[in-house]
C-alpha positions as CSV (number, residue, x, y, z in Angstrom):
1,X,-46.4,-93.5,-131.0
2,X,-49.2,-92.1,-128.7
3,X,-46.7,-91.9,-125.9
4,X,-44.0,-90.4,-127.8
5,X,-46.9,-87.7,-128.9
6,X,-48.0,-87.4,-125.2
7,X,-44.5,-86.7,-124.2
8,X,-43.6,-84.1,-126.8
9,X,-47.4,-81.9,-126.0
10,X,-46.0,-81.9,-122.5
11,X,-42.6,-81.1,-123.1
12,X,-44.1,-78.0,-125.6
13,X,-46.3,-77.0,-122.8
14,X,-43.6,-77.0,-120.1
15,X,-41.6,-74.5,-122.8
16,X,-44.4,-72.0,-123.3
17,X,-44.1,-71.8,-119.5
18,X,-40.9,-71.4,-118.7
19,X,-41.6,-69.2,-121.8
20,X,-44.2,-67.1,-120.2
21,X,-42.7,-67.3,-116.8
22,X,-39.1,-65.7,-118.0
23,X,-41.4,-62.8,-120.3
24,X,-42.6,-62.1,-117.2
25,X,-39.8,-62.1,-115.2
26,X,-38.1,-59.8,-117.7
27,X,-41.0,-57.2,-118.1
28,X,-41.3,-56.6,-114.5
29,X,-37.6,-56.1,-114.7
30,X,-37.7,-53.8,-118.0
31,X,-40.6,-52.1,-115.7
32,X,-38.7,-51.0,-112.5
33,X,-35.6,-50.8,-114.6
34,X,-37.6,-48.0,-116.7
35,X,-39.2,-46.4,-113.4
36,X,-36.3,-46.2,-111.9
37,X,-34.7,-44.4,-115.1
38,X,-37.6,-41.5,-115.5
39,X,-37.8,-40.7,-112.0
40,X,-33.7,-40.0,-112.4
41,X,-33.9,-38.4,-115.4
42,X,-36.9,-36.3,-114.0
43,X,-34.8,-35.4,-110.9
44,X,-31.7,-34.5,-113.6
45,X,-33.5,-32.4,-115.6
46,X,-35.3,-30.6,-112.6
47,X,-32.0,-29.8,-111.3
48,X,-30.8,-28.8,-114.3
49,X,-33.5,-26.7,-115.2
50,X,-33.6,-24.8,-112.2
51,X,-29.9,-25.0,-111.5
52,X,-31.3,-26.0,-107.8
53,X,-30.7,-28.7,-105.1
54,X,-34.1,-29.8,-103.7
55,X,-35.6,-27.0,-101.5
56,X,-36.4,-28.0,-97.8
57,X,-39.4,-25.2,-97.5
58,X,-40.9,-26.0,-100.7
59,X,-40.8,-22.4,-101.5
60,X,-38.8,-22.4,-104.8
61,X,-35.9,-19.9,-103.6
62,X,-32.2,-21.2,-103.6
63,X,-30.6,-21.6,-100.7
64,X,-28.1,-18.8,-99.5
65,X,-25.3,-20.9,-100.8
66,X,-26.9,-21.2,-104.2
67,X,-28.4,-18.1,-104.8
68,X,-25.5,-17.0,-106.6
69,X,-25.2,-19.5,-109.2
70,X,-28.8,-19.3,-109.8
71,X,-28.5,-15.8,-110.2
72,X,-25.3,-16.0,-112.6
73,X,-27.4,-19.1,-114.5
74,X,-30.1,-16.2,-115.3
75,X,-28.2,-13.4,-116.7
76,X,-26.1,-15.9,-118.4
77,X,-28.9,-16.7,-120.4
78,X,-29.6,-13.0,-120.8
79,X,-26.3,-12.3,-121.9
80,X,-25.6,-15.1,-124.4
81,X,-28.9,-13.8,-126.1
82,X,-28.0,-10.2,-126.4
83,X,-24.2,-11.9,-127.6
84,X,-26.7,-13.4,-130.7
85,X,-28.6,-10.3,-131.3
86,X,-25.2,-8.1,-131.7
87,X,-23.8,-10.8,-133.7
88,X,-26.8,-10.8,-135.4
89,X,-26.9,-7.1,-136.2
90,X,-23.2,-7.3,-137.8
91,X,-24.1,-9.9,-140.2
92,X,-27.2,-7.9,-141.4
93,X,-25.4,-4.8,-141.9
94,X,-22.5,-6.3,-143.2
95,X,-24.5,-8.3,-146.2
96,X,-27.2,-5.2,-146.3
97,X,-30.0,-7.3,-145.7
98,X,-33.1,-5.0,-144.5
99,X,-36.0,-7.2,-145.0
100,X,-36.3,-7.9,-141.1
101,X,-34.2,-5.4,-138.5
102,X,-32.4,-6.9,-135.6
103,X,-34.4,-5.7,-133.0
104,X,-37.3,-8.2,-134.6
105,X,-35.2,-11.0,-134.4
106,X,-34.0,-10.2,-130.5
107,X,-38.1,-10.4,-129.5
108,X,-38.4,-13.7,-131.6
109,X,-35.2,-15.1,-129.6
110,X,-36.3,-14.1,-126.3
111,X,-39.9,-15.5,-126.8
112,X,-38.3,-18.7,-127.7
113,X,-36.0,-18.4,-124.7
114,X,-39.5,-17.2,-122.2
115,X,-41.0,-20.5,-124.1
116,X,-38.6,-22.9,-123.0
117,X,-38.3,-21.6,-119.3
118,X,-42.1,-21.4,-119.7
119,X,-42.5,-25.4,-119.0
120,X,-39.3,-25.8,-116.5
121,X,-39.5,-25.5,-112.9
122,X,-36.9,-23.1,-112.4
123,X,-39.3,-20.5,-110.7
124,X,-36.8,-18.1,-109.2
125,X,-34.8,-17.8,-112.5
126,X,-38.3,-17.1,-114.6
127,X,-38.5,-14.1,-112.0
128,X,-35.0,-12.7,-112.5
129,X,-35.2,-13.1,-116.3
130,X,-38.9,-11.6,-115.9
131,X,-39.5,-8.1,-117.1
132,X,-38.6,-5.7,-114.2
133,X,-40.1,-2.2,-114.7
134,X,-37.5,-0.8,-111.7
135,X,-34.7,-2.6,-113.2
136,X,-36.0,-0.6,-116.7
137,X,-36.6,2.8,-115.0
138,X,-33.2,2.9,-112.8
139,X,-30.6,1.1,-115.0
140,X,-31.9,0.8,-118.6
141,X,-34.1,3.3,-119.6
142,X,-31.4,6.4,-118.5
143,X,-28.9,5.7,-120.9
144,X,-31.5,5.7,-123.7
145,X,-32.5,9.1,-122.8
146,X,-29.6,10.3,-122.1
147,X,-28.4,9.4,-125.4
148,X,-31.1,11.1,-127.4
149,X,-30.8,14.4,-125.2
150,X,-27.1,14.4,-125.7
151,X,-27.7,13.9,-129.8
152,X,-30.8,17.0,-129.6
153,X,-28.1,19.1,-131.4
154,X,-27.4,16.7,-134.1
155,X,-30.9,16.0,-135.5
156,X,-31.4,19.6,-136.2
157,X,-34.4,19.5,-134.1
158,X,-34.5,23.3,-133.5
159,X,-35.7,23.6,-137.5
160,X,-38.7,21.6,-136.9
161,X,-39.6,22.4,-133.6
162,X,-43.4,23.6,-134.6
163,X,-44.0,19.9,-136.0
164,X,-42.2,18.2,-133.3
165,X,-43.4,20.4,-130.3
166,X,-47.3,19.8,-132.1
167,X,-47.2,16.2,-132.2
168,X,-45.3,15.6,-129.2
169,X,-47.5,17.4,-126.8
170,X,-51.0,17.8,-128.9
171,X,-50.6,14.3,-130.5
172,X,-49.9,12.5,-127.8
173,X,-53.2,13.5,-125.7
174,X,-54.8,13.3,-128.7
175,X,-53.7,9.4,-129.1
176,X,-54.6,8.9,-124.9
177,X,-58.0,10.3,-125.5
178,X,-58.5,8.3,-128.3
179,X,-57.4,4.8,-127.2
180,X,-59.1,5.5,-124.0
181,X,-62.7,6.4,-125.6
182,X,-62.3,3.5,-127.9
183,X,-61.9,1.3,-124.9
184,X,-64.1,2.5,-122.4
185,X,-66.9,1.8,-125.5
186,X,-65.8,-1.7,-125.6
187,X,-66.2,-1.9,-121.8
188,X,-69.8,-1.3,-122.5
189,X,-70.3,-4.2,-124.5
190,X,-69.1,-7.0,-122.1
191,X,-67.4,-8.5,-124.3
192,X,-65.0,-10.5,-122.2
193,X,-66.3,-9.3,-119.5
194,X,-64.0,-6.8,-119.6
195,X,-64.6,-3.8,-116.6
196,X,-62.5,-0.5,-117.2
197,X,-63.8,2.2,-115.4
198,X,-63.1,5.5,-117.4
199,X,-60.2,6.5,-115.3
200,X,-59.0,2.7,-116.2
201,X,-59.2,3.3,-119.9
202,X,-57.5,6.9,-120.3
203,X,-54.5,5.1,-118.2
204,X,-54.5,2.5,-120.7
205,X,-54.5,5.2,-123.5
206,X,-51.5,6.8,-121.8
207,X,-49.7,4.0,-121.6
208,X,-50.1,3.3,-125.2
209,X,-49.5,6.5,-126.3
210,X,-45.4,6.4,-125.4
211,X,-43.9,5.9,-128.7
212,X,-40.7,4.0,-128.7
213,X,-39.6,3.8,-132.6
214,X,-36.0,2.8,-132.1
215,X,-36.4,0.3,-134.6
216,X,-37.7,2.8,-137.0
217,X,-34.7,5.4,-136.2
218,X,-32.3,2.4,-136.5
219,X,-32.8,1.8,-140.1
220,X,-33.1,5.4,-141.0
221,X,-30.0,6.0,-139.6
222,X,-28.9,2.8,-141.7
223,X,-30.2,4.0,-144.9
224,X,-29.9,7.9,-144.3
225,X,-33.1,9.2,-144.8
226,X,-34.1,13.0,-145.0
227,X,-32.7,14.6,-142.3
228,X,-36.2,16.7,-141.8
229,X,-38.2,13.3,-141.4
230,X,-36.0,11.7,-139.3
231,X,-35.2,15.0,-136.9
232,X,-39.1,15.0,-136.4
233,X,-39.6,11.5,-135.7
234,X,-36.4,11.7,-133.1
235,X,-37.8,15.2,-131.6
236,X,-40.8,13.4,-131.2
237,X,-40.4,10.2,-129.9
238,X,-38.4,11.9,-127.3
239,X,-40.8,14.4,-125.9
240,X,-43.6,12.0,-126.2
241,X,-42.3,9.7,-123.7
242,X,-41.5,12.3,-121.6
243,X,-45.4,13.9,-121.9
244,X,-46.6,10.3,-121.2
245,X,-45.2,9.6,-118.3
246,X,-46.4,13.0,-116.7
247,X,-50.0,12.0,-117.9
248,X,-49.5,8.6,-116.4
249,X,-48.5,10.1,-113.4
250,X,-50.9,12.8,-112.7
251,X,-54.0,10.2,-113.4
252,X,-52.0,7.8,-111.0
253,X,-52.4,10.5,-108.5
254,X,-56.1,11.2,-109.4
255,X,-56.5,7.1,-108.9
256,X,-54.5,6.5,-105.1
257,X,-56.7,9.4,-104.0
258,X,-59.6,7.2,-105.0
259,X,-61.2,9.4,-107.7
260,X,-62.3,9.1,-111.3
261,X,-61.9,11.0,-114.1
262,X,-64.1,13.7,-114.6
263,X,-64.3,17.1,-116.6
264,X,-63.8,18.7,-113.0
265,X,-61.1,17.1,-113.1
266,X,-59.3,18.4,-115.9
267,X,-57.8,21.7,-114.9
268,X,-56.7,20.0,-111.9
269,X,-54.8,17.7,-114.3
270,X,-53.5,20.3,-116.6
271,X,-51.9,22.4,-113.8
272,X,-50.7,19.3,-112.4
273,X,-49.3,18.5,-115.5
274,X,-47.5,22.0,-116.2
275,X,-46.2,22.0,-113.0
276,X,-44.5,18.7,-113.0
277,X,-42.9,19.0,-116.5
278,X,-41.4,22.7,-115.7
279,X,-40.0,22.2,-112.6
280,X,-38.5,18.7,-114.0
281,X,-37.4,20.9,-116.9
282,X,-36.1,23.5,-114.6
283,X,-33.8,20.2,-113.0
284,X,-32.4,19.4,-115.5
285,X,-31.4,22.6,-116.6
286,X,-29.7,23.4,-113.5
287,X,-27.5,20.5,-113.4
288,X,-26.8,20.6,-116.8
289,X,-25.5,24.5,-116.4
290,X,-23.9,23.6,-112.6
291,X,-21.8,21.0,-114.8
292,X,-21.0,23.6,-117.5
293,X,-20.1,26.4,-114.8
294,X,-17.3,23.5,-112.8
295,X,-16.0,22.2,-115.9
296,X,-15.3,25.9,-117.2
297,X,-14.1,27.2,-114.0
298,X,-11.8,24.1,-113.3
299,X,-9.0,22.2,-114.7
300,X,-10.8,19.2,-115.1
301,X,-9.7,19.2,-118.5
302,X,-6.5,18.0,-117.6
303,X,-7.8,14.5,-116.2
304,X,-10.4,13.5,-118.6
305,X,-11.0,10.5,-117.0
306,X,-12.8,12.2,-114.5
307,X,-14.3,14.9,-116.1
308,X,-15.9,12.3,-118.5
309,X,-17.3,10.0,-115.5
310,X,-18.2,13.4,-113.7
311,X,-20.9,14.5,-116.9
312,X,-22.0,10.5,-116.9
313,X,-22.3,10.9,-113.1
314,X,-24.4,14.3,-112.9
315,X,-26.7,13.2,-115.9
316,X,-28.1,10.7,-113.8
317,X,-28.0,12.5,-110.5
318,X,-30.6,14.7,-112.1
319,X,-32.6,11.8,-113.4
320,X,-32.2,10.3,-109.9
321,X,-33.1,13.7,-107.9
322,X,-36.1,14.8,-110.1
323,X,-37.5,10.8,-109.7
324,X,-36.7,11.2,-105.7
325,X,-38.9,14.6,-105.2
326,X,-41.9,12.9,-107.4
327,X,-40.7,14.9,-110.3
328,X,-40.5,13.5,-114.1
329,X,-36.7,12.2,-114.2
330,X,-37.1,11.3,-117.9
331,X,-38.0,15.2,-118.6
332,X,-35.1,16.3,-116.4
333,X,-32.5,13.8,-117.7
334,X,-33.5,14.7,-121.0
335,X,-33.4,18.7,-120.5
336,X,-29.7,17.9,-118.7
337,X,-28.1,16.1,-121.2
338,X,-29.3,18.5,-123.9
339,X,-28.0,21.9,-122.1
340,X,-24.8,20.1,-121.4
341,X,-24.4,19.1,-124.8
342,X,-24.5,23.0,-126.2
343,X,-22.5,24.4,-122.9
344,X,-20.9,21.9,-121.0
345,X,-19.4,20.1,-124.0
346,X,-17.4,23.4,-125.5
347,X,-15.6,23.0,-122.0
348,X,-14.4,19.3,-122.4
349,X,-11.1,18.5,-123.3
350,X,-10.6,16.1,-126.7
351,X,-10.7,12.7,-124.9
352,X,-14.1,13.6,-123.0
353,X,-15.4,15.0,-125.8
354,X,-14.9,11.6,-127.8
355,X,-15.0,9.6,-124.7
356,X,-18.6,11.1,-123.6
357,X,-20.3,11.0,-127.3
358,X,-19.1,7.1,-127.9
359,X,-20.0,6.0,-124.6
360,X,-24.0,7.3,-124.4
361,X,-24.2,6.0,-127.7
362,X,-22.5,2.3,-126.8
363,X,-24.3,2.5,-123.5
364,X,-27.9,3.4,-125.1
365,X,-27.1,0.8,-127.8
366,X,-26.8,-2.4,-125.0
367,X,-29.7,-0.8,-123.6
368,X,-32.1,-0.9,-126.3
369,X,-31.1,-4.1,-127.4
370,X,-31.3,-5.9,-124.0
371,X,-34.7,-4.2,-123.5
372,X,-36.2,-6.3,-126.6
373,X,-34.7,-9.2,-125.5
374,X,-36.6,-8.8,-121.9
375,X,-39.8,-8.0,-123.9
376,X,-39.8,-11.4,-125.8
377,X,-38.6,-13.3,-122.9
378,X,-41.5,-11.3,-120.5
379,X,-43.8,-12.6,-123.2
380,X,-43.8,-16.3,-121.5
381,X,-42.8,-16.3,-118.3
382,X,-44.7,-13.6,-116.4
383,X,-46.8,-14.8,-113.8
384,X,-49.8,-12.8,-113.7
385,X,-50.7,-13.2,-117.3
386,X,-54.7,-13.0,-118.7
387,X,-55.5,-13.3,-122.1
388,X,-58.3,-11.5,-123.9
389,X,-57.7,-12.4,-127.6
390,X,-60.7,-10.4,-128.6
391,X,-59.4,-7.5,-126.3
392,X,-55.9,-7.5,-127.5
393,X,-56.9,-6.9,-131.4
394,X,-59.1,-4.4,-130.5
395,X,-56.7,-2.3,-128.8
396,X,-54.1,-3.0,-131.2
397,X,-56.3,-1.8,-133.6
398,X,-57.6,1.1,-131.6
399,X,-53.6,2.2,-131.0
400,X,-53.9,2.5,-135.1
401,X,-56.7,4.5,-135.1
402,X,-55.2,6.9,-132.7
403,X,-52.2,7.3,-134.5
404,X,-54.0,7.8,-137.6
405,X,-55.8,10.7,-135.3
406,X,-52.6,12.3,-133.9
407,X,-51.2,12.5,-137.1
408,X,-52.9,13.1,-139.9
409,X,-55.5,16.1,-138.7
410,X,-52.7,18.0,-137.2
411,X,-50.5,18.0,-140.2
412,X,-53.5,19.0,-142.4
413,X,-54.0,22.2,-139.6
414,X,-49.9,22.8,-139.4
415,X,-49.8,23.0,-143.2
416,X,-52.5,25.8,-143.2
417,X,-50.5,27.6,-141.0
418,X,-47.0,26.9,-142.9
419,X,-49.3,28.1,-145.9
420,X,-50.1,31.4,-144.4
421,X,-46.9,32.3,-142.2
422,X,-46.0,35.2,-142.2
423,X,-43.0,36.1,-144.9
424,X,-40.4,37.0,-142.1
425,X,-41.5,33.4,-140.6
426,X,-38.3,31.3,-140.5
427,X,-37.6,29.4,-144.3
428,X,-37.0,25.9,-142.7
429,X,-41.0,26.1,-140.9
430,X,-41.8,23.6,-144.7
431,X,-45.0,21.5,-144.8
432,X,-45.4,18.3,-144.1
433,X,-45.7,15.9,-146.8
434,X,-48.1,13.2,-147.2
435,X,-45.3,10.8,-147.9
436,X,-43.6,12.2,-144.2
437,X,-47.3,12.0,-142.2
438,X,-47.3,8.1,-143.6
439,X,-43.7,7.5,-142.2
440,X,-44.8,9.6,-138.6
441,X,-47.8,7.1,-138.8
442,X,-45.9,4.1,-139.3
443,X,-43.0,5.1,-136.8
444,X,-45.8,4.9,-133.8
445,X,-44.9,1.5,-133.0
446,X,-44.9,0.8,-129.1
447,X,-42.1,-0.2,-127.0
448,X,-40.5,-0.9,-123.5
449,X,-41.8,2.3,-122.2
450,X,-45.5,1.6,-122.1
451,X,-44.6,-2.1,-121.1
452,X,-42.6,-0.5,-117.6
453,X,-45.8,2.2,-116.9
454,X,-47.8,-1.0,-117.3
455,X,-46.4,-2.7,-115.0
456,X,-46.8,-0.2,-112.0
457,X,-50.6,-0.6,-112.2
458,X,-52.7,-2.5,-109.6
459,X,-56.2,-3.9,-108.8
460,X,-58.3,-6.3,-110.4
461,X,-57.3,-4.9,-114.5
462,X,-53.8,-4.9,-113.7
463,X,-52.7,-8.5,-115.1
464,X,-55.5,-8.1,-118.0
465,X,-54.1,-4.5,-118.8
466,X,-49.9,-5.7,-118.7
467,X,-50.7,-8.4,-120.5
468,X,-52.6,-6.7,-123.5
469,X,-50.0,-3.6,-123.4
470,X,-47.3,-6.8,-123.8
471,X,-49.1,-8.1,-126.8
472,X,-49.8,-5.0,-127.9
473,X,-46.2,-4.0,-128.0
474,X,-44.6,-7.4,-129.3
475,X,-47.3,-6.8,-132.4
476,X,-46.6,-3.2,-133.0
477,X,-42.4,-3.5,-133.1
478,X,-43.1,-7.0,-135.0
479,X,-45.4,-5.5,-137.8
480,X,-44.5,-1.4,-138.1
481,X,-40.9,-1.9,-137.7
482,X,-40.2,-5.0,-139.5
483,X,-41.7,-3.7,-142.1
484,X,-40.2,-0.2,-142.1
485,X,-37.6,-0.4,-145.2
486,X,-40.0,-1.7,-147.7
487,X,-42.0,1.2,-146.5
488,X,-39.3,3.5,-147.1
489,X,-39.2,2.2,-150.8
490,X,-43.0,2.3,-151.4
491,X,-43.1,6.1,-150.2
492,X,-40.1,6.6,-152.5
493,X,-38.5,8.6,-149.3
494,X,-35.4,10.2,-150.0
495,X,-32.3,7.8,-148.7
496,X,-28.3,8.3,-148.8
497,X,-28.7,11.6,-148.0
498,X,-26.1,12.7,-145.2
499,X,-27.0,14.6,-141.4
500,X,-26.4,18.2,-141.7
501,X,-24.8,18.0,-138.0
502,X,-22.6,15.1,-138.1
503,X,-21.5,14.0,-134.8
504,X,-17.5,14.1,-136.0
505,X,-17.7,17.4,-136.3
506,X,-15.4,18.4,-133.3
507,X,-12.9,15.3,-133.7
508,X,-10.2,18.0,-135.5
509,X,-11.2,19.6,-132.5
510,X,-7.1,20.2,-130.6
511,X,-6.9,20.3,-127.0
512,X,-8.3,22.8,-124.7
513,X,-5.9,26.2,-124.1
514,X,-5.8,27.7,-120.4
515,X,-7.9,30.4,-121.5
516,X,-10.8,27.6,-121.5
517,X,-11.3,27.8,-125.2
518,X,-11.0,24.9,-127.4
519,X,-8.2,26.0,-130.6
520,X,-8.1,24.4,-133.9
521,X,-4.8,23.4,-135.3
522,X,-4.2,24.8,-138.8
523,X,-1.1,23.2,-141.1
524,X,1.7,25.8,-142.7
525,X,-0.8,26.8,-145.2
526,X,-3.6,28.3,-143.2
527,X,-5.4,24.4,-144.2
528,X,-7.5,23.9,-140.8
């Protein structure tokens, strides 16, 4: 019995070895097996994430014979996003929902995007996909502008050019002074241990002072608000980017001569100022009337083809030119577009006339939309990136402030004057409403314009100032304009209400006749 006992206590102990000895066996096995399967996996999704074959240098850029599928990988991801973000647009129109506005959505979709491509490894695409303010300036910006100088006639500017001239030009130093006082203060503090010399802070205030509501215009086009409010807004979103890029540019010049801003300084400025906005003016003028002057002295009518690529062509030769002799190209291009739109247009034949007016407006359409999508995708995968929390609210809230300054005070002062015109004074010079001041406040959101000035600044502020202006604008087009048509209900703004200068106006228009003249074609009973 003992024996039997003995016998069975050895044969249970030799078990639990071979027990132990095959658990071992088999985790050492499940171990490599599972080492060996992360390090391929890792190796997969590196590859896949950067679209690369290992790099012999170590410097992260694809090799000759991959740079092309790299570069292709990038803009594919661009592309499919602005895809979703027209897609998306046609499905909120078509079931009339206006509690958030496309452009919102593209931010959101490229920050998730700039998220994702945050944590790869695929360093060169991060930089292709990263907000480029050349790429914005010379390819994205110009069709934008051109666009809203082509429609000047349309928005019936010319009957609120007091308001729009005021805010545009008075408004927007206003706003730079503003933001830049209320900064430079902070800068006292140490909060942060943030360092903006004066000069620092007024460029920050310029920057922040370029308005960019094409969300706002976007949904008032959508529901057809007052034609007054929304001429002013457009008149003066258009000549404030224009005056805030000339301010940017004449304090960039006061900074690479190594100065800083003083009251010496200021009429130095101002004549700097008048003297780069005329002559950019003067530009575009002259190309717009050279245009005018060939297409009513030739028969480039009778290939509109190229009479419609030639008005494309010399738009942006002027924006181009004025840009290449350190002029303002946004003031040029702007001043261009609009003089060929009242002369050069009467001299078009039909199929320009349509083809030109479709095209700025499909081409400034892609443009805005892509430029939102950069913005969000920016957000994440820039490189030079410092966060200031504290800093960021402060100027966002400062950038209200200013608004509230630039808007408010000179409405009250243009409304004295409207008040007391004189009684041969023009009957379309009307006051400014309370309920229209609140709308010109809320349209001040910021956009891709300060983002590009932003990024041409150097030196030690430069990451901590792109970054906040960044923020700043995400914040700004996320709260203002997604918020715009509930705003539009609470002012009880008038809505449905058509333009006065539609832009179909001249599609009865017939074809040009040799005298140069365009002739409309009336039925057999005098019926135009």
């Amino acid at each position: 019995m003992e024996g039997s006992d003995t016998a069975l206590r050895a044969s249970s102990s030799l078990l639990l070895e071979t027990l132990a000895t095959v658990s071992s066996a088999t985790s050492t096995l499940l171990s490599e097996l599972v080492s060996s399967t992360t390090e391929t996996l890792i190796s997969t999704a590196t590859e896949t994430s950067t679209g690369l074959p290992d790099v012999p240098d170590g410097s992260g850029e694809p090799l000759p014979e991959d740079e092309e599928k790299v570069s292709s990988q990038a803009l594919l991801i661009l592309v499919s996003l602005l895809i979703a973000a027209l897609l998306t647009s046609y499905y909120l129109q078509r079931w009339r929902i206006r509690t958030v506005h496309e452009t919102v959505l593209s931010i959101f979709a490229g920050m998730a995007v700039g998220l994702v491509l945050r944590f790869s490894t695929g360093e060169y695409i991060k930089r292709i996909v990263t907000f480029d303010h050349t790429v914005f300036f010379n390819m994205l910006l110009p069709p934008i502008i051109l666009n809203c100088g082509y429609n000047l006639q349309k928005t019936s500017i010319t009957r609120n050019m007091t308001p729009v001239l005021t805010f545009a030009f008075i408004g927007t130093a206003i706003s730079a002074v503003v933001i830049g006082i209320l900064v430079q203060i902070y800068s006292f503090t140490s909060i942060e241990n943030i360092g903006f010399s004066l000069l620092d802070s007024l460029m920050l205030g310029t920057i922040l002072s370029a308005t960019d509501p094409v969300t706002i215009l976007a949904v008032f086009e959508q529901l057809r608000v007052d034609p007054k409010l929304f001429s002013i807004i457009f008149g003066e979103t258009v000549f404030n980017d224009a005056v805030a890029i000339v301010l940017f540019v004449t304090l960039g010049d006061l900074r690479s001569r190594g100065q800083d801003f003083t009251l010496g300084a200021i009429p130095g400025m101002l004549s700097s100022f008048m003297f780069v906005f005329s002559a950019s003016l003067v530009v575009g003028m002259a190309m717009g009337v050279m245009m005018s002057l060939v297409c009513k002295h030739t028969r480039l009518y009778e290939y509109p083809s190229i009479e419609a690529s030639l008005v494309l062509l010399v738009a942006y030769h002027s924006y181009l030119l004025s840009n290449a002799i350190e002029l303002s190209g946004i003031v040029s291009l702007l001043f261009c577009a609009a003089t060929m739109r009242q002369y050069t247009y009467r001299s078009l034949s039909t199929k320009s006339k349509r083809a030109t007016r479709y095209l700025f407006h499909l081409l400034s359409g892609l443009a805005e939309n892509f430029v939102f999508i950069y913005l969000g995708i920016s957000l994440f995968t820039s490189s030079d990136v410092l966060f200031r929390p504290v800093f960021i609210v402060f100027v966002m809230i400062a950038t209200c402030i200013s608004r509230y300054m630039a808007i408010f005070p000179l409405s009250r002062v243009l409304n004295a004057i409207f008040k007391y015109r004189h009684p041969s004074a023009p009957s379309s010079a009307q006051p400014v409403t309370h309920e229209e001041q609140t709308m010109l406040f809320w349209a001040g959101l910021r956009g891709a314009v300060a983002v590009a000035l932003a990024s041409e600044v150097s030196g030690k502020n430069g990451p901590l100032l792109r970054t906040t202006v960044l923020c700043v604008v995400v914040l700004s087009v996320t709260i203002f304009g997604g918020t715009t048509p509930q705003v539009v209900q609470l002012l009880d703004i008038r809505t449905g209400v058509p333009q006065p200068d539609s832009s179909d106006e001249d599609e009865d228009l017939g074809p040009r006749g040799t005298g140069h003249h365009n002739i409309r074609s009336y039925d057999s009973n005098g019926n135009a």
